[in-house]
C-alpha positions as a Python dict, from the first residue, in 0.01 Angstrom:
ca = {
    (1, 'X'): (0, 0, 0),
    (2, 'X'): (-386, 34, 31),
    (3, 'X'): (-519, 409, 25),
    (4, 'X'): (-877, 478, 96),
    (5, 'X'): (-1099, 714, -33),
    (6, 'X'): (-1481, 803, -119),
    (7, 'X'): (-1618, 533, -326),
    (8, 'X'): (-1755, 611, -702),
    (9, 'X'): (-2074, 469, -839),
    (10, 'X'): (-1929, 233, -1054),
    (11, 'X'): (-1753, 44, -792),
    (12, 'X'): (-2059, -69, -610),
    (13, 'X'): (-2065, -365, -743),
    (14, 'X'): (-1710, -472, -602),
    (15, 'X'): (-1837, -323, -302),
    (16, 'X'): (-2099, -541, -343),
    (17, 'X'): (-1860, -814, -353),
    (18, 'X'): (-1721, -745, -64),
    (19, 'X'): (-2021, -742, 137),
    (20, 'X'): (-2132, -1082, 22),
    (21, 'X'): (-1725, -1188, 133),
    (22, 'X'): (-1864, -1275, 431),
    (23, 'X'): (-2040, -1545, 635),
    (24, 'X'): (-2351, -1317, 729),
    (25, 'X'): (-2355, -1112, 420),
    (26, 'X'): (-2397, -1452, 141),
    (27, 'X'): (-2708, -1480, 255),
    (28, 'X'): (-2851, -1137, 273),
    (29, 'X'): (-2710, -968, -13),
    (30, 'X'): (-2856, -970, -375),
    (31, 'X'): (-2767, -988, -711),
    (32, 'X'): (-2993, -675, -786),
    (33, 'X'): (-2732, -437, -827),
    (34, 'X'): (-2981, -191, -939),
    (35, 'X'): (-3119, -198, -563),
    (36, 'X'): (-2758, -112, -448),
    (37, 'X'): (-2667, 180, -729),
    (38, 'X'): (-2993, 354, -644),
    (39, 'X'): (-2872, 368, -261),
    (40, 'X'): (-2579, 463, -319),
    (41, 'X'): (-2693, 772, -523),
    (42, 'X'): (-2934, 849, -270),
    (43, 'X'): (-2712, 814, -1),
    (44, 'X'): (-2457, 1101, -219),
    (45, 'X'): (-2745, 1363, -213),
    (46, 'X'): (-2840, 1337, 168),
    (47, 'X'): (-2449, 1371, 254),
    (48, 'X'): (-2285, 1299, 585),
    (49, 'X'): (-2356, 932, 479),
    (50, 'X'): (-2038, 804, 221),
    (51, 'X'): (-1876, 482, 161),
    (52, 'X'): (-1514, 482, 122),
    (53, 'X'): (-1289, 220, -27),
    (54, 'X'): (-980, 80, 17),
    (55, 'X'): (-799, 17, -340),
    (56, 'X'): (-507, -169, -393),
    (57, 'X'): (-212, -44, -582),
    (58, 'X'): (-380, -191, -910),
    (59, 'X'): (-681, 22, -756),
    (60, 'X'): (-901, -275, -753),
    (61, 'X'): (-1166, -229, -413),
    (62, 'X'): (-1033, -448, -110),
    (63, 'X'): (-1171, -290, 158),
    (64, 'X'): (-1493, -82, 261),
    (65, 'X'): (-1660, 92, 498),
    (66, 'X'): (-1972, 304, 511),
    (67, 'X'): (-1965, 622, 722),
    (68, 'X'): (-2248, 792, 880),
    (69, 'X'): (-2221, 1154, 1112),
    (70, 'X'): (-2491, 1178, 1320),
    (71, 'X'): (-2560, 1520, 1506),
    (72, 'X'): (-2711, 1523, 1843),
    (73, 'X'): (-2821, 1668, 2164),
    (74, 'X'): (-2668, 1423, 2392),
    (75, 'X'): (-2315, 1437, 2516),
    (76, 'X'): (-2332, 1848, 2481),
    (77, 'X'): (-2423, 1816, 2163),
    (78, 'X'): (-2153, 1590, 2012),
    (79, 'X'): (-2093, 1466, 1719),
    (80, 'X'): (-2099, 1119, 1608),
    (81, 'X'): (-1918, 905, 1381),
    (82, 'X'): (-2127, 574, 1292),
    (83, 'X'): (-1934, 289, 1131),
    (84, 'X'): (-2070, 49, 920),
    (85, 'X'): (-2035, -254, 658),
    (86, 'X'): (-1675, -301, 753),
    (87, 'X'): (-1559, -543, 490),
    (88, 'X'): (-1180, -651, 398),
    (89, 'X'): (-1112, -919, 106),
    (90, 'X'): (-1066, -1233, 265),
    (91, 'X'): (-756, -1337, 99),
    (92, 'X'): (-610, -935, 334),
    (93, 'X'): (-760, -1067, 663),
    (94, 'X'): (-493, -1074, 943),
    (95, 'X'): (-254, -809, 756),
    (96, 'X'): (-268, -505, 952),
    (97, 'X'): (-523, -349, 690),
    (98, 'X'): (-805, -318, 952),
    (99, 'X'): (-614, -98, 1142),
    (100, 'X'): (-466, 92, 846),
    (101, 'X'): (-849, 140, 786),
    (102, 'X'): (-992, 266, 1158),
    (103, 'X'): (-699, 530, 1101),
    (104, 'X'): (-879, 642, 808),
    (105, 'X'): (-1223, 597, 967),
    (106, 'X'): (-1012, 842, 1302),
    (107, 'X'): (-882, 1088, 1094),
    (108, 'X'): (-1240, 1164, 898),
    (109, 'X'): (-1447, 1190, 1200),
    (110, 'X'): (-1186, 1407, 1341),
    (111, 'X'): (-1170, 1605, 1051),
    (112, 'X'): (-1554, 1604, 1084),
    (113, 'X'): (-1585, 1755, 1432),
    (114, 'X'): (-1704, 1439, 1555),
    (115, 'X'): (-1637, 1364, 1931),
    (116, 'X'): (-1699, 944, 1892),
    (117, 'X'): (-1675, 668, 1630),
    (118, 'X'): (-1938, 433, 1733),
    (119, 'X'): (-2022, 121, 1609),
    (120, 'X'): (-2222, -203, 1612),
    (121, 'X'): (-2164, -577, 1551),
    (122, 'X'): (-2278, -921, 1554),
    (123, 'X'): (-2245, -1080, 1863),
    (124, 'X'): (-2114, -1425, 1710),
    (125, 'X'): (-1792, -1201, 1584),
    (126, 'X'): (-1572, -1301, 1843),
    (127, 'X'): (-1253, -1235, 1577),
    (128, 'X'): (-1410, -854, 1503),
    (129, 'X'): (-1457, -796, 1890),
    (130, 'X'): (-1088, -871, 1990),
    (131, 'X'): (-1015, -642, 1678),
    (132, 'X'): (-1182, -360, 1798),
    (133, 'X'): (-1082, -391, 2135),
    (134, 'X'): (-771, -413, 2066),
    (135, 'X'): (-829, -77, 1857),
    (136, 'X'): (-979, 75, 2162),
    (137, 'X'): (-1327, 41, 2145),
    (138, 'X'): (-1540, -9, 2461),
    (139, 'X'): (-1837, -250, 2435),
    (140, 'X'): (-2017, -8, 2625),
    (141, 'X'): (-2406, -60, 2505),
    (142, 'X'): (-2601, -303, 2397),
    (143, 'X'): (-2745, -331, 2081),
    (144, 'X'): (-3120, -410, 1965),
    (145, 'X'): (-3246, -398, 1592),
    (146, 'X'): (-3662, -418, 1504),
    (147, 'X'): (-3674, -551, 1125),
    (148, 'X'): (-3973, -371, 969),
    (149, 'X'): (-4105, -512, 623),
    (150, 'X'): (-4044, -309, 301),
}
């Protein structure tokens, strides 16, 4: 049994982990985990912006997912729900865990007054977009990112 909850700062680098679990994420994540401790404190103080994990029943960090609620104008004013960094361990793929987690991910943005979860994803996911589909979600805009140097 996997339960989820906010992340703690010294699992960031099994979050870490996690990320890098991944065919996109081994090449764009570091080993500076000082980079990724001093978001994730940042990203405490601003709130509305957590990371929860999923933790095994030896609480070891399988899963993750970053959560963002976004206020607006649009929509009469709705609330968002922005998902992000979805990441299971690769040896729980195909397990039912995924949708174990988008309950989770449902029942905080409900609990949040959000009206949506949104989310983006690579294109090449073909696996992630029959996933989310099959969770509901409606591919309903298209996506564009502008990289800006740092």
């Amino acid at each position: 049994m996997i339960r989820f909850r906010p992340a703690r700062r010294e699992e960031v680098p099994q979050i870490v982990a996690l990320l890098r679990d991944d065919m996109f994420g081994q090449g764009r994540e570091s080993g500076d985990m000082d980079r990724y401790v001093a978001a994730f404190d940042s990203m405490r103080q601003e709130g509305g912006n957590e990371v929860i994990v999923g933790l095994d029943p030896q609480d070891r960090v399988v899963a993750t997912y970053q959560l963002t609620l976004i206020r607006g104008l649009s929509l009469a004013a709705a609330r968002r729900a922005q998902v992000e960094s979805v990441r299971i361990a690769s040896q729980l793929r195909g397990q039912g865990l995924g949708h174990r987690m988008f309950a989770d991910v449902e029942a905080r943005a409900r609990a949040a007054g959000c009206a949506l979860v949104q989310l983006t994803m690579n294109s090449t996911r073909e696996d992630a977009r029959r996933f989310y589909e099959d969770l509901g979600f409606a591919a309903s805009h298209t996506g564009f990112k502008l990289y800006l140097d740092t």
